[in-house]
Every structure is written in C-alpha cells, then in structure tokens.
C-alpha positions in Angstrom: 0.0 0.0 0.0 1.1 3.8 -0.8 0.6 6.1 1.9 1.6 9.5 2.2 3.4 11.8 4.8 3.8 15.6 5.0 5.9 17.5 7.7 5.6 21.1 7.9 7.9 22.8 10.1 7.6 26.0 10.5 10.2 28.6 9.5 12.2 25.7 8.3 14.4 28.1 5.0 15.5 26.7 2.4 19.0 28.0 3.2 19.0 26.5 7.0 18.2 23.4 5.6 21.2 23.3 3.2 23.8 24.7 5.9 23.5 21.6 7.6 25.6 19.0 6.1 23.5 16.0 5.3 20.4 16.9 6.3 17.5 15.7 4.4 19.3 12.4 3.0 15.7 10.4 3.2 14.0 13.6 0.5 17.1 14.3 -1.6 14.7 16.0 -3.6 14.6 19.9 -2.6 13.3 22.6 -3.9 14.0 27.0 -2.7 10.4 28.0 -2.4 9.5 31.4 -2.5 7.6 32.4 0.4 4.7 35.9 0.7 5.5 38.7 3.1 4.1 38.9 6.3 3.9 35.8 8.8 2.5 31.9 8.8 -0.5 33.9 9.4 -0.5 34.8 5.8 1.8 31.7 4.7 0.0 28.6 5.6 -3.3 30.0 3.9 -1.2 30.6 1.1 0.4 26.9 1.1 -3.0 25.3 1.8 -4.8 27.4 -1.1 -2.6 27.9 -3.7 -3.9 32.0 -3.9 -2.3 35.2 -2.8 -3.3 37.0 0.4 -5.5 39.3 -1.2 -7.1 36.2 -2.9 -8.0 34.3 0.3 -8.2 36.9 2.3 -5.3 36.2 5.5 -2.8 37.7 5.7 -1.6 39.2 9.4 -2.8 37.9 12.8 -4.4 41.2 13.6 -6.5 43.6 11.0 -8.5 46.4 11.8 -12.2 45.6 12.6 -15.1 46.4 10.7 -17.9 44.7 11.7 -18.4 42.7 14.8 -15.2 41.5 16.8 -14.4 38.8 19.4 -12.7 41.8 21.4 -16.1 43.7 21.7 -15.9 45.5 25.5 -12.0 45.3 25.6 -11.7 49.1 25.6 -13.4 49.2 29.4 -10.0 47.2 30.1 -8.3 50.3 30.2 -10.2 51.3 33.6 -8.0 48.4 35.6 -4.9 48.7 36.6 -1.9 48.4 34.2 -0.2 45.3 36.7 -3.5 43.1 35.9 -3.8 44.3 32.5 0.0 43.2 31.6 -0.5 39.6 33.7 -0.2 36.9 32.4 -2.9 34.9 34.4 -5.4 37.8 33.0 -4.4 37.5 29.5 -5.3 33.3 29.9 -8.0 34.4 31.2 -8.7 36.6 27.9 -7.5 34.2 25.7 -10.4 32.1 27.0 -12.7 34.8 26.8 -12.3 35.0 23.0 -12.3 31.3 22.4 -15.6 31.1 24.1 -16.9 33.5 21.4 -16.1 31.4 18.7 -12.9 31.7 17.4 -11.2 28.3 16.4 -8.3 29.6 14.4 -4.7 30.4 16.4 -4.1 33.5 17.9 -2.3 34.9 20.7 -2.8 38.2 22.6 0.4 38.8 23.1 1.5 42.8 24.0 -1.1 44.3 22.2 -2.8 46.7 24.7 -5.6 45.8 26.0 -8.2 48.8 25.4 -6.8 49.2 21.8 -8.1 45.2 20.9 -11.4 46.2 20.7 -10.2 48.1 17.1 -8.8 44.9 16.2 -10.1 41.7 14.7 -8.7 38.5 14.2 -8.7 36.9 10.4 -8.2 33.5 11.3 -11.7 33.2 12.9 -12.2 29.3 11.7 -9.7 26.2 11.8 -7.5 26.9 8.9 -6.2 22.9 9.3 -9.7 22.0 8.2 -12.4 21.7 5.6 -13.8 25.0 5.6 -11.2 27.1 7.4 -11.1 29.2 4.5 -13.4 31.1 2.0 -11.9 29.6 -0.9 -11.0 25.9 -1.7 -8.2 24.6 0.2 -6.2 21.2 0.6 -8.0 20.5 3.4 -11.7 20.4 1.5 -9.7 18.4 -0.9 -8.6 15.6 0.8 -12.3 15.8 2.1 -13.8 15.6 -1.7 -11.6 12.4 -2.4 -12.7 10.3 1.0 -9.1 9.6 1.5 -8.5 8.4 4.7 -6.6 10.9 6.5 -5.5 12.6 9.7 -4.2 15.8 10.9 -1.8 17.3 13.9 -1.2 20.9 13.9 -0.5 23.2 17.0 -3.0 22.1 19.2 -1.2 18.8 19.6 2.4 19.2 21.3 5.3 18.3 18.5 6.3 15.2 20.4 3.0 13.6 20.6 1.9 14.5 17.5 5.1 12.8 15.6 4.5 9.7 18.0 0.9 9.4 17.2 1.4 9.8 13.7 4.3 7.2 13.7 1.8 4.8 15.3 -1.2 5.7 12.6 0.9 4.7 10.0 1.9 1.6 11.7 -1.2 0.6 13.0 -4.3 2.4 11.1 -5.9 3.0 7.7 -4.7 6.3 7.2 -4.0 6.6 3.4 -2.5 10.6 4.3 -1.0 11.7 7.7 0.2 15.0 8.2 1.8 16.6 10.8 2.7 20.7 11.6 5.2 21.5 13.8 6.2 25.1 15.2 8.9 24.1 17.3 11.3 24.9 15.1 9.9 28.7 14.6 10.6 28.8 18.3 13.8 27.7 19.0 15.3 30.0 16.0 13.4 33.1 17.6 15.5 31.9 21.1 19.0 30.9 19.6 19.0 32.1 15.8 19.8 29.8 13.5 23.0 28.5 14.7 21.7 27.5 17.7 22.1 23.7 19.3 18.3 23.6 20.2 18.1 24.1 16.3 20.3 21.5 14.9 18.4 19.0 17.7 15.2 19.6 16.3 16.4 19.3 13.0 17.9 16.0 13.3 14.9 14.9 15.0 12.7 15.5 12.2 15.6 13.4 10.0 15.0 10.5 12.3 11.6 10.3 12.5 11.3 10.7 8.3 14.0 8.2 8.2 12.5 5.6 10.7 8.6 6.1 9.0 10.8 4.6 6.0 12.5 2.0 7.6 9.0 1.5 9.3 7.4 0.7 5.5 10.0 -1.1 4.0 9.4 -3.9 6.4 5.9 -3.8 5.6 5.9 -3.5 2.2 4.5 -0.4 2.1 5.7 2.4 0.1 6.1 5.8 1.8 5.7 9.1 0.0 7.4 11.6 1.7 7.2 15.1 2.0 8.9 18.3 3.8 8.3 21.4 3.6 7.8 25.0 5.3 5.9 28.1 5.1 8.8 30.5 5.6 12.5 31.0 6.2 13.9 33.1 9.4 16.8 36.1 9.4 19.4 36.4 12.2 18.4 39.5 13.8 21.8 42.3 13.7 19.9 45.5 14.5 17.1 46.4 16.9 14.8 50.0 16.4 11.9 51.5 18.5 9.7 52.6 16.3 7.0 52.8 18.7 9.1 55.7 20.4 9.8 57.6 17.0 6.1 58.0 16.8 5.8 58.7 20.2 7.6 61.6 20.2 5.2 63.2 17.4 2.4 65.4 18.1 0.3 63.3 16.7 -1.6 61.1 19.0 -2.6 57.4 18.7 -5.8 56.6 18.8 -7.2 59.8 18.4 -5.2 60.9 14.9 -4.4 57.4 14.1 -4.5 53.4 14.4 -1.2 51.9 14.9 -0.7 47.9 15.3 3.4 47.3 15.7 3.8 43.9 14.2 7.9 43.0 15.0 8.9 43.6 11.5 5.8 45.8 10.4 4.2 49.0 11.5 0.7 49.8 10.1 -1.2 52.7 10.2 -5.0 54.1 9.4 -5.2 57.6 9.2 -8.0 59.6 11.2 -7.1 62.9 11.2 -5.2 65.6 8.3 -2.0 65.4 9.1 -1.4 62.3 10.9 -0.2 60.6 7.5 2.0 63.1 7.2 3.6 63.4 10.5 4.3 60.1 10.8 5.5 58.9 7.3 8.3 61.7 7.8 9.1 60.0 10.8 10.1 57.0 9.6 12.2 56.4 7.1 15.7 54.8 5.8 17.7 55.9 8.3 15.4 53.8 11.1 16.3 50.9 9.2 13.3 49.9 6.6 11.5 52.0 4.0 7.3 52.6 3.2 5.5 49.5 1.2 4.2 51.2 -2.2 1.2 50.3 -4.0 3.2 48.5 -6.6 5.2 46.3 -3.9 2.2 45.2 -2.4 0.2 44.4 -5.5 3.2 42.4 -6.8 3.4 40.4 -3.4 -0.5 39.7 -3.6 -0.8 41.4 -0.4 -2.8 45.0 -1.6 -6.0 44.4 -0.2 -8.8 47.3 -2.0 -10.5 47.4 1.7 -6.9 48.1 3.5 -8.0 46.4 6.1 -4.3 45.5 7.3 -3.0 48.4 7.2 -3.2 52.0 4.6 -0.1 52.9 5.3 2.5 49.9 6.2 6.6 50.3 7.5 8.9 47.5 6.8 11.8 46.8 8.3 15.3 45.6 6.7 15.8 42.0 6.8 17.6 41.5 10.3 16.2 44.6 11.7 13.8 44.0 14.6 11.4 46.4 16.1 11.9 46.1 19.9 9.6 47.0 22.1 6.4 45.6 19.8 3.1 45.0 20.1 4.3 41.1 19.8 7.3 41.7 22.5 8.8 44.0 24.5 12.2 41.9 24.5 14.9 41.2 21.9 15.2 37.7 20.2 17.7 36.1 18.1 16.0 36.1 14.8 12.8 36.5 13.0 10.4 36.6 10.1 8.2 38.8 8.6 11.0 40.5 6.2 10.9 41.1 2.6 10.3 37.5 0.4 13.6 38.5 -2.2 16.0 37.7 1.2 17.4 34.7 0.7 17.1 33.3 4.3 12.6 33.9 4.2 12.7 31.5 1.7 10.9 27.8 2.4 12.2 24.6 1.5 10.5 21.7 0.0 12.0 18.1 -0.2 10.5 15.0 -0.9 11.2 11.4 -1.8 8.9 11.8 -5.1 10.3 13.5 -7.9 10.0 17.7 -8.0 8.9 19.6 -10.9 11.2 22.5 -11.7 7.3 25.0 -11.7 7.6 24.3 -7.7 9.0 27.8 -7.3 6.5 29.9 -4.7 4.0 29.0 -2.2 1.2 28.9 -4.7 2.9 26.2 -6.3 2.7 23.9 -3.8 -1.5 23.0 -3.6 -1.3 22.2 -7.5 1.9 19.7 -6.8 -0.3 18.0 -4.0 -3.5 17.7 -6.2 -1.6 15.9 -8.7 -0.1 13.5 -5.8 -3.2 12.9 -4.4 -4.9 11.9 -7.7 -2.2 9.5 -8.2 -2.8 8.2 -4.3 -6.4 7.8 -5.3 -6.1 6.3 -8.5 -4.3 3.2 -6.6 -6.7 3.1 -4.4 -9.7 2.8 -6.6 
C-alpha cells in the first residue's frame, strides 16, 4: 500500500536546511520555495490554497475591525490597573474569553494593549487545518472531496505527541495521508537564531523520525511518499529600532489621529485625522532601518487588499532589523520573520522522496503539486 506523509515545520528556509551537512538524505529532492510577506499567518493559507493574500483573504494575525469583533468591551479594560492588564494569568484568562466566542483559528494576545483590541479583529476566525477554514477551496476540502482516509496534527497537539501518534497511525491504522505541523522549530530560532544547538536537535529529529517512517514501511511492504516542507524561512536578527518611540515623540496622538498595530517587522497605520499621515510617514524612514511598502510592492506580493484592512499605510523593516519594544514583544530575540520575500534566508524549502517539478518555485505552487499527488494516491486506491 502507498501512503503518504507531510511534515511542515515551521520557519524551516530553504538555506538553513542546506547549511546543515547532510540533512534531508531520506527527501534528496529539494526545492527554494518562495515564500509571501508577512507571517504563517498569511503563509500557511497561502500553502494550503494555492492564492495570494488578497485572494483568500489572511494575511496578518491582527487587522483592523469592521464589523463585529471577538474583542467587543475590551476598551473598558483600560479602567484596571496596568499590573493586571499586563499579567499573564489575566491574559489566559482573555485568551479564554475570546475562544468562548467562537474563534477556532490560532491567535495569541500577546503585548497588544488591552483597550486598543477592541479596534482589532482576528482573520483566522475558523480552523484553517480543516475543511472549511477558509473562504476559498483549500487542501483540506480536498482531501475531504476524495474520501481519502486521513489525519491531521497541527499546533494544538504538542510536536512530540503528534510525531508519536502519527508514527503509530501509519503503523497501525488506515490512514492513506497523515500529516503533521510543527512550530517548534519557529521557536527555538526566535530563542538561539539559527545556529543555535536547540536548532540542529530539532532538526535531526525530524531526520530520524522521516528516516525511521521509511524504515517503518520497508518492512511492511509499504511504500512511503514523503514530503517536507515550510511556510517560511527566518533572518538572524543584527539591528534592533523602537519605532513605537519615533512615533511617540510626534504630536500626533494614537488613537485619536491614528491606528497603529506594531507587528515586530511591520508597523501599520489608518489615518483619522489631516496630518497624521503626514507626520508620521516623515518619521520614519531609511535611516530607522526599513523603507514605506508602495502600492506597486504590495500588488506584486499579492498582499494590496482594496479594503486596507491591514493596514493603509505599512513600514517594513530591513531584513535582520527587529522592532523592539512591539506589540508582539517588548524583549529582543535572536532572529525572526516577517521580512521582505527577495532575502534569501525567508525562503521555504520543499523536499521530498517523489520526484519535483522545476514550476515548484513559490507557495502557490505547492497546492497544484499535492492535487496531482493525491490523484495519483487515489487512483491506486480505486
């Protein structure tokens, strides 16, 4: 019997991959993958979909609310004391909150004040690891269509549990698919950078686990299609800026004159009063280390969206630049994503056992290559 396995790792680039020597012996086949800007917030939709941001409509954690929001009464937060509003045990408590009002998508509060949520919404509302989770077709309804028998571990399911349950589906179950998302990785290169021991560990123990699944199907006759791959790359970070305190010092006021969300590579902005745009645009610049996202850039990423809901105005910073304090993090961290696609060290990696076509170039490639693997799955088993 065939059965297939995909491992996504998160932030797992395409130029990590190949700095270790070695790695990957069990998918020789590897392919630089080009990844979109932003996050795995705008990434993984991509991967699962095959469309741009502005197609399926993620692409950042947070954009500006329109209609209702899960943060609805957040601003009355404001009234309580900045010691319980900057807990931690309150913000579990929060996190629970929203949950309980129907979100089933990841998100995390993380530094974003408090009273300033309730301008926020959150795009991933629905389980984007399952039929449905987005507003356009994904691999998810796919496998679905096809009955293929099939399971799913993504971050709900802690990375050393998941790989041991999927290990024992494929030894002991029907599953014709089993595939398996990790973000441990992302973690441990935000922590050490991409030198860092916790790195190579995890690393090699994806190697193992790939390498004993085959082992695992040799002696049962099956044969094991295998299949790694990642949403995104990650830079060492060299530089830290405070943009929030450039702004600061304007005369401008946020919220009153503007919306700001500080994303650690990205500042956005929605203008609310003449001169705000102004003000603040000719505070950052070059010198602070990034440059303003044109109309053209954007539309060329597939990340101009006509509503602007993630932002009218949007900063970038230069790859290895980090923007410390954040609305993500108020402390330094050894590296990070978020940076412009064209660096080398954003871009994914995809390796496999199967052979790759040359067209698997971008993250858009990647649901067409899967619909022509599955139909060949299928096909056997029909």
């Amino acid at each position: 019997m065939t059965r297939a396995v995909i491992l996504i790792v998160d932030a797992l680039g395409f130029e990590l991959a190949c700095a270790l020597p070695g790695f990957g012996a069990v998918v020789p086949e590897r392919r630089r993958v080009e990844t979109v800007l932003g996050f795995s917030s705008g990434a993984l939709p991509t991967l699962f979909s095959g469309r741009l941001p502005h197609e399926h409509g993620r692409w950042m954690m947070y954009r500006r609310a329109r209609r209702a929001t899960p943060f609805a009464g957040f601003r009355a937060l404001g009234l309580l004391p900045q010691r319980i509003q900057r807990s931690w045990k309150f913000g579990r408590w929060l996190h629970r909150w929203v949950e309980r009002r129907g979100v089933r998508g990841y998100f995390q509060l993380y530094e974003v004040p408090r009273p300033l949520l309730e301008s926020f919404d959150l795009a991933e509302r629905r389980d984007l690891f399952a039929p449905g989770g987005l507003e356009v077709d994904t691999l998810w309804d796919s496998l679905a269509r096809r009955r293929l028998p099939h399971r799913v571990w993504n971050w709900r399911t802690p990375e050393a549990a998941a790989l041991a349950e999927a290990q024992a589906a494929l030894a002991n179950g029907s599953e014709r698919v089993v595939v398996v998302y990790t973000a441990d990785l992302d973690a441990a290169l935000h922590r050490e950078g991409s030198s860092g021991a916790t790195v190579r560990e995890r690393l090699h123990t994806y190697e193992r686990w790939l390498a004993g699944l085959a082992a695992d199907a040799r002696a049962r006759g099956d044969s094991l299609w295998l299949y790694l791959l990642s949403d995104h790359g990650m830079v060492n970070v060299t530089r830290h800026v405070d943009v929030m305190a450039a702004v600061d010092r304007l005369a401008v006021r946020a919220p009153h004159d503007f919306l700001a969300f500080y994303d650690s590579t990205m500042a956005r902005f929605w203008w609310r009063t003449p001169g705000a745009r102004d003000a603040v645009r000719a505070a950052l610049g070059p010198p602070l280390g990034g440059h303003w996202l044109t109309d053209e850039e954007l539309t060329a990423g597939g990340c101009r969206f006509e509503r602007r809901e993630y932002g009218e105005d949007l900063f970038l910073l230069d790859p290895g630049v980090l923007m410390v304090p954040s609305f993500m993090g108020s402390h330094p961290v050894a590296a990070m994503h978020g940076y412009a696609p064209s660096h080398p060290d954003m871009a994914a990696l995809f390796a496999s056992n199967r052979p790759l076509p040359e067209r698997l170039r971008h993250l858009t490639d990647v649901r067409g290559f899967f619909e022509t693997e599955l139909d060949a799955l299928a096909s056997e088993a029909s």
